[in-house]
C-alpha positions as CSV (number, residue, x, y, z in Angstrom):
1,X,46.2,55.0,105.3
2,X,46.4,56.6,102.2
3,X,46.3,60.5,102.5
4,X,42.7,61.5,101.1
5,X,42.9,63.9,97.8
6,X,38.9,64.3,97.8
7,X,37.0,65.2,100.9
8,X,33.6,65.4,101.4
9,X,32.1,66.6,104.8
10,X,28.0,66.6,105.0
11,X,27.1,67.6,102.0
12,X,23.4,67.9,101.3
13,X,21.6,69.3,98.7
14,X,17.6,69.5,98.8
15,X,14.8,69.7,96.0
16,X,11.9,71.4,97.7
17,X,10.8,68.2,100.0
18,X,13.2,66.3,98.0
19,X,16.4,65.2,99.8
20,X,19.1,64.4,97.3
21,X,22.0,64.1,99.3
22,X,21.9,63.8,103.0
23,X,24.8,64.5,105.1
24,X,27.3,62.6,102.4
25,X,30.9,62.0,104.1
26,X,33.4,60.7,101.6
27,X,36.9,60.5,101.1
28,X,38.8,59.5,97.8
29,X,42.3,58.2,98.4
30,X,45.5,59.2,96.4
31,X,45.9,56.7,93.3
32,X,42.5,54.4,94.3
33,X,40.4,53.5,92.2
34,X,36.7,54.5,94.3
35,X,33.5,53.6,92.6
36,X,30.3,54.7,94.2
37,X,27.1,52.6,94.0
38,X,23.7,52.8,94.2
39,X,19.9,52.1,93.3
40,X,18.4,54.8,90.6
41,X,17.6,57.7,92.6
42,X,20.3,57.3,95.4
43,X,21.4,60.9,94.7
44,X,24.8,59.6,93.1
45,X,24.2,62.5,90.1
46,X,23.2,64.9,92.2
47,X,26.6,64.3,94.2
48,X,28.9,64.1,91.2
49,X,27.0,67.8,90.3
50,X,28.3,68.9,93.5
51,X,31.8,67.6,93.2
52,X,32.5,68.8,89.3
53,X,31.3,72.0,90.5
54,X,28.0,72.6,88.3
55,X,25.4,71.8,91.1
56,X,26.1,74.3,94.8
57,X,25.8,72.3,97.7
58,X,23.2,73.7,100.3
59,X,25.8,72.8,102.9
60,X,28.6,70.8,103.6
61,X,32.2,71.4,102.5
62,X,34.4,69.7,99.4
63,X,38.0,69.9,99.8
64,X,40.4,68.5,97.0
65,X,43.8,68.4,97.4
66,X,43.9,70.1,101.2
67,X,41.8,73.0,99.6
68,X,38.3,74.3,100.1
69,X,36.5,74.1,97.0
70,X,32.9,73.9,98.0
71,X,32.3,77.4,95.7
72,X,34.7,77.1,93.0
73,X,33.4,76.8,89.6
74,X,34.1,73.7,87.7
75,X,36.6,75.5,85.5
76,X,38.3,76.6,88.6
77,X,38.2,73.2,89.9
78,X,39.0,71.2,86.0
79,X,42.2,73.7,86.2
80,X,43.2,72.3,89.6
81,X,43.2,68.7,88.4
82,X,39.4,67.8,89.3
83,X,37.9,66.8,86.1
84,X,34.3,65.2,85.1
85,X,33.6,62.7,82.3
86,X,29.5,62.6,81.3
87,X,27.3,60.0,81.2
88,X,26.3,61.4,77.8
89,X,29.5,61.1,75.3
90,X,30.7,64.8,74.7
91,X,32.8,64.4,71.7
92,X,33.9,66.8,68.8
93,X,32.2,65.0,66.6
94,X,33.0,66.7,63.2
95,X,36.4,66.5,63.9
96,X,39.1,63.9,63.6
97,X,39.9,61.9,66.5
98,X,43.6,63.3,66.8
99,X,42.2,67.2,66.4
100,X,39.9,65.8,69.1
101,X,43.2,65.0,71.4
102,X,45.4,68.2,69.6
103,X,42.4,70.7,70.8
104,X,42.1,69.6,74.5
105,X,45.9,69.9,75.0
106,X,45.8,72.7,73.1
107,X,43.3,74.4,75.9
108,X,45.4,73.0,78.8
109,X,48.4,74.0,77.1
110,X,46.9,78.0,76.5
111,X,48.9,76.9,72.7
112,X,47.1,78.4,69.4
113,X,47.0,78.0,66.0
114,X,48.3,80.7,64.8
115,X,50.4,81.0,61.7
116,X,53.0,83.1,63.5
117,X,53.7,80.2,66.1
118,X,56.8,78.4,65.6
119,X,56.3,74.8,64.1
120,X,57.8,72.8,66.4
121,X,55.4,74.2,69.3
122,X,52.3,73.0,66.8
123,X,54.1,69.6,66.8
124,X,54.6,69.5,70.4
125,X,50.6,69.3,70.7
126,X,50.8,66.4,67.8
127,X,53.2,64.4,69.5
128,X,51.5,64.3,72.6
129,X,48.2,64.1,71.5
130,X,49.5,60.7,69.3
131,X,51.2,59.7,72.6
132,X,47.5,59.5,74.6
133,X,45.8,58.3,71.3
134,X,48.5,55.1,72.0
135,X,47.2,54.9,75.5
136,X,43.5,54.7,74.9
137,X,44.2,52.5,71.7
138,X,43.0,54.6,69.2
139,X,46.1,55.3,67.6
140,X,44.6,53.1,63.9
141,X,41.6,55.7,64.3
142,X,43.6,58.6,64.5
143,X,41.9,60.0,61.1
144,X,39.0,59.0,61.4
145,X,36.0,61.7,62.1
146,X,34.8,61.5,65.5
147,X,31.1,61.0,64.7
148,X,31.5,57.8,62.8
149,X,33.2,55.7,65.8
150,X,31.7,53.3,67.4
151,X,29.9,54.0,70.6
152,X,32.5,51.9,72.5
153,X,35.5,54.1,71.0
154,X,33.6,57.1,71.1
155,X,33.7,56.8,75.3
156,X,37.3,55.8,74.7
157,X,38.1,59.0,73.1
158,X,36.2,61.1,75.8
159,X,38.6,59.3,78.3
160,X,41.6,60.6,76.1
161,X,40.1,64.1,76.1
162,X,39.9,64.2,79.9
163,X,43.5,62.5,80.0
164,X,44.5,65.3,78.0
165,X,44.2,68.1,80.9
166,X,46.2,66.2,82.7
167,X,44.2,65.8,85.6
168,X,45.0,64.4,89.0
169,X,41.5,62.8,89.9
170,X,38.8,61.9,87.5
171,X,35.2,61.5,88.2
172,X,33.8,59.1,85.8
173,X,29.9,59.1,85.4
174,X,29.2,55.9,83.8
175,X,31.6,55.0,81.5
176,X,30.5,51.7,80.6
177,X,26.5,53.2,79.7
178,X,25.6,52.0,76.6
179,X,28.4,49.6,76.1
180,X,28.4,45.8,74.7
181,X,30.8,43.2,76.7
182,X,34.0,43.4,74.1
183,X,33.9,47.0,74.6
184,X,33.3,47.1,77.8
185,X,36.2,44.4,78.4
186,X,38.3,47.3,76.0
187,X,37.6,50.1,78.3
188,X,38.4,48.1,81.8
189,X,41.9,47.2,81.7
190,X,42.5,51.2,80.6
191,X,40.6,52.7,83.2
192,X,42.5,50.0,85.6
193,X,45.9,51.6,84.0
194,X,45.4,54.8,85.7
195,X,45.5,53.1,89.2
196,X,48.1,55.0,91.1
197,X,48.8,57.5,88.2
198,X,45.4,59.5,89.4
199,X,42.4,58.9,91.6
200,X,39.3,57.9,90.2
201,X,35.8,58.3,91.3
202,X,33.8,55.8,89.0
203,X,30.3,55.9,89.2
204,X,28.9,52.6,87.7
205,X,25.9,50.4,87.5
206,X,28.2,47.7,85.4
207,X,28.5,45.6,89.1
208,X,31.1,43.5,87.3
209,X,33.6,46.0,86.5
210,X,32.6,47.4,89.8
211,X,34.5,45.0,91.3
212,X,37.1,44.3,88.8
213,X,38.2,48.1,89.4
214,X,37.3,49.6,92.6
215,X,40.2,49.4,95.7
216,X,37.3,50.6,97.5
217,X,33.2,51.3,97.2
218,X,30.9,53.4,99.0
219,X,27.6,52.7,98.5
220,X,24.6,56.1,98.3
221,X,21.0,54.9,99.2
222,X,18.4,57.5,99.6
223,X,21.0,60.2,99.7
224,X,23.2,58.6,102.4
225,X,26.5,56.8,101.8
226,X,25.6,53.8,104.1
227,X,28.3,51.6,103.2
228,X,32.1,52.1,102.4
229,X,34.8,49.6,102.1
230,X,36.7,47.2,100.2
231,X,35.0,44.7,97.6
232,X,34.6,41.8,99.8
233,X,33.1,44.0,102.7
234,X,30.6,45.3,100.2
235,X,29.8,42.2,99.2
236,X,29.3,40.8,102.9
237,X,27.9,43.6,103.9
238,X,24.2,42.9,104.8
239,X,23.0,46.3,104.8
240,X,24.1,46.7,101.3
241,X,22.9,43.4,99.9
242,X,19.0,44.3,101.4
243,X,19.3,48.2,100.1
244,X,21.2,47.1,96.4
245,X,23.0,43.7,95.7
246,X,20.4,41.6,96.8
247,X,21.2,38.3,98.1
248,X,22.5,36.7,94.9
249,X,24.1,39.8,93.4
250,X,27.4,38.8,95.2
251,X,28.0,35.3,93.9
252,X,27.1,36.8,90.3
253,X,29.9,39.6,90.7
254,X,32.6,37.2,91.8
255,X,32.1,35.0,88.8
């Protein structure tokens, strides 16, 4: 078995009455691709909150990477290698899509602008962000403002920006939202490029690339993670198929 690089041990988080997440055990392997599933109101939010580090769990512990990181702030936690993508693109949107790339390297990187800074430190931060504009295929865009991409390359671009820290796991909170099919089918094969380079947490309600992407899926139904396993489990799985799928959703997936 692959050693785990996320841990979560009973987490819960409560709401008044309101049980949000209920005694959630996951683990997300090195290099896997894990996408986590669920109905509207499963608690799948709430439990990327707690993992990003902007929503405290009641209880339960989050470890990442061996470490205990249940009370770290996100920053804390981004600066370790845990890093969140929104479901909301959160873009610099008056800026060109390269300065978009140059100024999250440049905030990993603790680099400035300053005049006094030797050149080829400022072109470091060029290369490299050109170098990740390649890899999300945005390189022809590379002028362009941010606010006038399509929605499609606008979610592309977030990617880049949370490539561009460098991270060692990603939670991704619905990349696909909002997306047609041809840009959907654009931003598949680059999220399934980063299999084995990081591990991803991909939260998704796209069931097709679901199971285009994921190595494993745990499914989150009222809080609980009541399923976990590879795509053809999930799919058999008649727990799973009563609480989400349904009974045809599997034969529509594999097509």
């Amino acid at each position: 078995m692959s050693k785990s690089v996320l841990e979560v041990r009973g987490l819960c988080k409560r709401f008044g009455g309101l049980v949000a997440t209920d005694q959630v055990d996951l683990a997300v392997h090195s290099g896997e691709v894990h996408a986590l599933i669920g109905p509207n109101g499963a608690g799948k939010t709430t439990l990327v909150h707690q993992l990003s580090g902007t929503l405290p769990p009641d209880s339960g512990d989050i470890l990442f990477k061996g470490q205990v990181v249940t009370r770290m702030s996100a920053h804390a936690r981004a600066l370790r290698g845990l890093v969140r993508s929104y479901q909301i693109t959160s873009i610099f949107r008056s800026h060109s899509v390269i300065d978009n790339i140059v100024l999250a390297v440049q905030a990993r990187s603790g680099s400035s602008f300053r005049y006094w800074r030797p050149v080829s430190a400022e072109r470091a931060l060029y290369t490299e962000a050109t170098s990740i504009l390649e890899r999300i295929g945005l390189q022809d865009k590379a002028a362009t403002r941010a606010a006038i991409l399509a929605h499609g390359e606008q979610r592309q671009l977030e990617l880049g920006l949370a490539l561009a820290t460098k991270p060692s796991m990603l939670l991704l909170d619905e990349p696909m939202a909002g997306m047609g099919p041809e840009e959907s089918e654009r931003l598949i094969p680059l999220i399934a490029s980063l299999r084995g380079e990081l591990s991803i947490l991909l939260i998704e309600h796209d069931m097709g690339a679901v199971f285009r992407l994921a190595d494993r899926i745990s499914v989150l139904v009222s809080g609980r993670v009541i399923a976990t396993g590879v795509p053809d489990q999930i799919r058999a799985n008649p727990d799973v198929r009563r609480a989400y799928l349904g009974d045809d959703m599997p034969g529509q997936v594999i097509a």
